[in-house]
C-alpha positions in Angstrom: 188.7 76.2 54.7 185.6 75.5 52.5 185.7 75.2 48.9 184.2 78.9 48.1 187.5 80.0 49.7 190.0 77.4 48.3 188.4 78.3 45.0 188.2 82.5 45.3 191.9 82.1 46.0 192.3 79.6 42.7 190.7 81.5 40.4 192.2 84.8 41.6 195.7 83.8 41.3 194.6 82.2 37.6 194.0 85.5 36.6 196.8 87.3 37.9 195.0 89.4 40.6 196.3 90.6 43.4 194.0 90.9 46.9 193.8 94.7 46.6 192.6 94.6 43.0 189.6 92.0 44.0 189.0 94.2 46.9 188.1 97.0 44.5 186.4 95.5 41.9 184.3 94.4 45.2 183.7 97.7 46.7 186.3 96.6 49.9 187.9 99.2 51.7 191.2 97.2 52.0 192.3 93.8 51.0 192.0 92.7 54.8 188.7 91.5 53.7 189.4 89.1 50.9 192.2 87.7 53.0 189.6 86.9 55.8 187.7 84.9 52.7 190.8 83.3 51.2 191.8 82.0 54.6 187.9 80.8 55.8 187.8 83.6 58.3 184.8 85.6 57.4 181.4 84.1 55.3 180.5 85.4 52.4 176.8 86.6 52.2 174.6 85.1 49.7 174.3 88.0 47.9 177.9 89.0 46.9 178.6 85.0 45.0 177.5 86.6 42.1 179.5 89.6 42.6 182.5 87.9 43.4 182.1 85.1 40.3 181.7 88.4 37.8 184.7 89.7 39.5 186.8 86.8 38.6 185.2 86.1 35.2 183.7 82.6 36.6 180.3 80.8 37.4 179.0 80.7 41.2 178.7 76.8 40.3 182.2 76.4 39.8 183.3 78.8 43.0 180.9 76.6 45.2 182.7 73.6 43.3 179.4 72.2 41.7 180.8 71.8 38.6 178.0 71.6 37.5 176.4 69.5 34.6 174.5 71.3 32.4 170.9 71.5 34.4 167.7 72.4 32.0 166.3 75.9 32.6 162.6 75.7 33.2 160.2 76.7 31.2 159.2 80.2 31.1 162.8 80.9 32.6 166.2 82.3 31.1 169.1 81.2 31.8 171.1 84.0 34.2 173.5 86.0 31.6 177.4 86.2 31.3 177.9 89.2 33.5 180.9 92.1 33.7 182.1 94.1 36.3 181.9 98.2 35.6 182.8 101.0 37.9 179.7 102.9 39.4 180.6 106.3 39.2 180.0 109.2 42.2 180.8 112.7 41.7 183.1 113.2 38.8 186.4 115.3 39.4 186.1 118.3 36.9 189.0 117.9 34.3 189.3 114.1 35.2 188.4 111.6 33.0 185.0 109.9 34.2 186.6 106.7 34.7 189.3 108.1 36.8 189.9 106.4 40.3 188.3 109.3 42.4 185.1 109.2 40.6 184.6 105.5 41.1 182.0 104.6 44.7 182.7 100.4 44.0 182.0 98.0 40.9 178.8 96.3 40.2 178.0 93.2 38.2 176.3 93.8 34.7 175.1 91.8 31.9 178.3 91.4 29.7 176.7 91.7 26.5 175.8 95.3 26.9 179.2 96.2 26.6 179.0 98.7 29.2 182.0 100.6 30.8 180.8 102.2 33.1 177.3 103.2 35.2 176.0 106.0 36.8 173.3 106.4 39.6 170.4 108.6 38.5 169.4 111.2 40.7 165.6 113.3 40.0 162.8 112.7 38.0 163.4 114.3 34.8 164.0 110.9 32.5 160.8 109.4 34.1 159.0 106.6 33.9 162.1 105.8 31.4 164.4 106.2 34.4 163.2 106.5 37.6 165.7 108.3 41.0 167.6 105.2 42.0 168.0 103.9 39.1 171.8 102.5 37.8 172.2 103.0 34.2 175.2 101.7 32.4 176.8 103.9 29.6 179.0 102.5 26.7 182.4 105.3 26.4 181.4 107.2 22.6 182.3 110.3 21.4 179.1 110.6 19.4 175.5 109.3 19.9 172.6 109.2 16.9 169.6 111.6 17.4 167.3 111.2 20.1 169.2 108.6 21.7 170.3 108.5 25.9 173.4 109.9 26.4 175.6 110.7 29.2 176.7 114.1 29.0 179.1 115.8 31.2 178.6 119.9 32.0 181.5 121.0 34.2 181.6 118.8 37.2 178.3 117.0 36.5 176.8 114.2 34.4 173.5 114.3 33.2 171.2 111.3 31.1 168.9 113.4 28.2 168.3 112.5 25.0 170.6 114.2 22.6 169.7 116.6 19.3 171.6 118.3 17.4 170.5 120.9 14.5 173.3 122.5 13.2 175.3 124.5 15.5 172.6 123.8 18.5 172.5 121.1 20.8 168.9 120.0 22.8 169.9 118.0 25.8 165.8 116.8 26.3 164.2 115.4 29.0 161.4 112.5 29.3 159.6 115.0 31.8 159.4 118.1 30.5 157.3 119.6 33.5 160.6 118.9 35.8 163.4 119.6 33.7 162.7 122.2 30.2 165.3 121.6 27.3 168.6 122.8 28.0 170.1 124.4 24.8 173.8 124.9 23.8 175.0 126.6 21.2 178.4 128.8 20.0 180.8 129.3 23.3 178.4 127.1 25.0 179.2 124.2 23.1 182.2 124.3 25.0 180.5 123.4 28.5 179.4 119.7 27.1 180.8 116.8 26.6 179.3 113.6 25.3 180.3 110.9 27.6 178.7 107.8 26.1 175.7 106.0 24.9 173.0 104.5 27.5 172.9 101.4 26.7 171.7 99.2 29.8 169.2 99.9 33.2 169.5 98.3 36.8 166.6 98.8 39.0 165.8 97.5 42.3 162.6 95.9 43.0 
């Protein structure tokens, strides 16, 4: 077995995880496949060691048993940050909380300093340029957003990013792109149909 394995295995079992817990936060079907890892079986593709280092709250240096000493970052570089894993959210069960199991597609590794808790994959073109179709945006759980900023707010079995008003007993839900998507207004019984899901508060975009 190579070291990535020996050490996925470690660090998992430091943490108290069990193989179908790893499996999830890694978008797995089953736990077949981090068994095949732990035991040398099947490679692990470049591009999931940092995936599987957020997932178990480590560096890829110390996975790939580098242990590494300090090396200077170059300049005009930054240093890569602490990351997170957060569920990506698919369709959202109406009645279920957004977080719930169903609603969750796999996990993804975020910066942990956003202090996300979730993210959600935006769909049309009514938040651009802010945010573009494709994009991942990352939402911190809040009750309650200040005016104007991003929000995540759930109408029935929906979520949708605007920036959120409120003047008096009205709510704006507005778009960046007007021309696509006018300002949806709430107010009296239709207060009811929204909910305030949380705050925007970080952006993934492939390149």
């Amino acid at each position: 077995m190579s070291v990535l394995s020996v050490r996925i295995r470690q660090r998992r079992e430091e943490l108290g995880m069990s193989q179908e817990e790893l499996a999830a936060r890694m978008g797995y079907r089953s736990k077949s496949s981090i068994t095949k890892i732990e035991k040398g079986i099947n490679d692990i593709p470049q591009n999931k060691l940092e995936d599987f280092a957020a997932a178990l709250e480590t560096t890829t240096a110390w996975l790939l048993g580098l242990e590494a000493e300090a090396v200077p970052v170059p300049a005009g570089f930054e240093p890569l940050p602490r990351m997170t894993q957060v569920p990506l959210v698919g369709s959202i069960a109406c009645g279920t909380p957004i977080i719930a199991e169903q609603n969750i597609e796999r996990y993804i590794g975020v910066p942990a300093d956003w202090h996300a808790d979730f993210a959600l994959t935006c769909h049309g073109d009514s938040m651009s340029p802010t945010i573009r179709d494709g994009d991942i945006v990352c939402i911190r759980l809040q009750p309650e957003v200040e005016q104007g900023e991003i929000a995540a707010v759930r109408i029935g079995e929906e979520a949708t990013l605007k920036h959120f008003h409120r003047q008096g007993d009205t709510v704006m839900l507005l778009a960046d792109n007007a021309a696509v998507c006018p300002p949806m207004i709430y107010a009296g019984p239709q207060l009811a149909e929204i909910q305030i899901e949380g705050k925007a508060v970080g952006l993934c975009r492939s390149l």
